[in-house]
N, C-alpha and C positions, 0 to 999 in steps of 0.2 A: 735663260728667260723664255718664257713661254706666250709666243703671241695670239693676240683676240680681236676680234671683231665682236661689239657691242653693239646690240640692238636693242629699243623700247621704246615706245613713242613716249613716254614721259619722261620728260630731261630731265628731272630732278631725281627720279630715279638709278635714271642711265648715268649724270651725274655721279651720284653718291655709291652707285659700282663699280664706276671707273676710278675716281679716287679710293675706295678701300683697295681696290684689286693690286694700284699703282701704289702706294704706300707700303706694299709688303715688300717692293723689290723683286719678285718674283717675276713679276707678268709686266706686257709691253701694249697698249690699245691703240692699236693702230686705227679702225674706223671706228668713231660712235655712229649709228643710224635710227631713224625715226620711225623709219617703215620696212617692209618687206622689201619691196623693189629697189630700194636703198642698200638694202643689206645686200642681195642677190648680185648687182652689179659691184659693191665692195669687193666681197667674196671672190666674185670669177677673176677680176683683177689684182688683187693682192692677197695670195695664197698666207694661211694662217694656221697655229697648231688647232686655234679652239675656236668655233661661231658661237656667242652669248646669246640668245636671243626671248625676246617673248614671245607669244602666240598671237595676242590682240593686237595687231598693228594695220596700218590704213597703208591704202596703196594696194597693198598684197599684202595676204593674213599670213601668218606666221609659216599655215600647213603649207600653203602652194609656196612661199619661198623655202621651206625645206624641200618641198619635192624638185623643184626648178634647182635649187643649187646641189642636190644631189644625182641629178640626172647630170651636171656639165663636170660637178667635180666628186664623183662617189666616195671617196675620201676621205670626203670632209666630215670631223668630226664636232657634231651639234650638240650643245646643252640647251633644253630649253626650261628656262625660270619664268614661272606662272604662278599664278594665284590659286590653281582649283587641285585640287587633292583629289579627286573623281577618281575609283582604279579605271573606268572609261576612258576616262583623258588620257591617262598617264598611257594606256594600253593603244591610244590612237597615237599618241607621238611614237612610241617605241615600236609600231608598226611603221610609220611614214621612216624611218631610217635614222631618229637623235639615236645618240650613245648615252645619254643622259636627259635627265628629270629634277628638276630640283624648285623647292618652292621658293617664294618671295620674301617670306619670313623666317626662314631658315638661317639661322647663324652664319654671320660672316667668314667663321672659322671650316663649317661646312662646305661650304658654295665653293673656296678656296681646295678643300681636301679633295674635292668632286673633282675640278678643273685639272687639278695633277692628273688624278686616280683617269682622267678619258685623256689625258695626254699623251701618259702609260699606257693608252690599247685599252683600256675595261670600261664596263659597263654602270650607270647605276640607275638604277629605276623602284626608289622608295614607293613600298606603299602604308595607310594607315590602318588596313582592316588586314584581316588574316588570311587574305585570300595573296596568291600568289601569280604573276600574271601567266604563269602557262595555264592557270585554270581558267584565265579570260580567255584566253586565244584559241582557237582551233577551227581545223583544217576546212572547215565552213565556214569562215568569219567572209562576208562578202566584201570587206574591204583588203582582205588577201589576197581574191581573185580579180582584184581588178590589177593594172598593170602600175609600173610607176606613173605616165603620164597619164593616165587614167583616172589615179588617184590624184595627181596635182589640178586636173582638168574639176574634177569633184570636188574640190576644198572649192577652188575658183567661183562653182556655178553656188554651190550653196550658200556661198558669201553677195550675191546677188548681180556675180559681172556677167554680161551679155557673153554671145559667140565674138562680135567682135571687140570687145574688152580686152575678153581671154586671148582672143589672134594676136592681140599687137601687144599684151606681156608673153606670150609666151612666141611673140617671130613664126609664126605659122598662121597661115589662110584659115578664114573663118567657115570655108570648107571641112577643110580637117577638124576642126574645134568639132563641128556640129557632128562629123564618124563620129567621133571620141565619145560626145555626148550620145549619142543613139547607144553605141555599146556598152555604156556605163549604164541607161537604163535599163537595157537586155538583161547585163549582168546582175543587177540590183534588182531588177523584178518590177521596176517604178516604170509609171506613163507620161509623167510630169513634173515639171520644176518642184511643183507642190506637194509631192510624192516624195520627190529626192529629199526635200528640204525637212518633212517628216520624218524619213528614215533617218537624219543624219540627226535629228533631237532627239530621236528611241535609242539613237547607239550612242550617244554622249558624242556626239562631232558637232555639232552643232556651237559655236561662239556665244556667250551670251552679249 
């Protein structure tokens, strides 16, 4: 049996995946969650084969709870199920550290194969254009160069949480928040929230 942590802020959703997923016999769902910070505290306490989760969730958006639960358990292997097909998107999760990508309207029988297939150790990150994501990626993507907590501090401030917001999900002085933030501007080239928040709509991070 292969166990899951399920996340989505729509219960009807989260619902209707937890029941197909537990009908096969396969799989075991130990947490549904509604939010990010939901999910993140799940997570660190009740170790799992596979994290389910979405990306638009409240509390904490999907990226800063992958980055935050990959920083305590690097391990962990992440599917995230979304709605947007962007090779953007798909190239911003598979940079923040999922093992997988998979849409919301994707066949039940898919989502299923996925779950094995990252259970197994592999990867899967469908796209629908013919481009391939190493042709997205390279060695100058500036959300490369920032660090792990750098990028999780980044999804945070974009999503519009203060220094101390971010201090007290992320357990750190809203000293350090505001380093983090100075170097993430450095590195990004930006002056301002309203800079950063621009940059992250031109590269598809941005939430709609």
């Amino acid at each position: 049996m292969i166990s899951l942590i399920l996340a989505d802020d729509h219960t009807m959703v989260r619902q209707a995946i937890a029941t197909t997923l537990k009908a096969t016999g396969l799989f075991t769902i130990e947490y549904e969650c509604s939010d990010g910070l939901e999910l993140v505290e799940a997570a660190l306490k009740t170790p799992v084969d596979i994290v389910l989760m979405d990306i638009s969730m409240p509390r904490m958006n999907g990226f800063a709870a992958l980055e935050k639960l990959l920083h305590h358990r690097p391990q962990s292997k992440v599917i995230i199920l979304s709605m947007h097909s962007e090779p953007e998107y798909v190239e911003a999760v598979k940079l923040a550290g999922a093992r997988a990508y998979i849409q919301k309207d994707a066949p039940s029988e898919q989502l299923i194969q996925v779950i094995q297939d990252v259970a197994a150790g592999k990867f899967y990150f469908p796209l629908k254009t013919n481009q391939s994501l190493a042709s997205l990626s390279s060695p100058t993507n500036p959300i490369e160069g920032l660090t792990r907590r750098e990028r999780e501090i980044f999804y945070l401030v974009v999503a519009g949480r203060s220094n101390k917001q971010i201090a007290q999900l992320l357990s750190l002085s809203a000293k350090t928040i505001e380093n983090h933030r100075t170097n993430i501007f450095k590195k990004l080239k930006v002056t301002s929230t309203v800079e950063l928040i621009h940059f992250a709509a031109k590269n598809g991070l941005l939430e709609p």
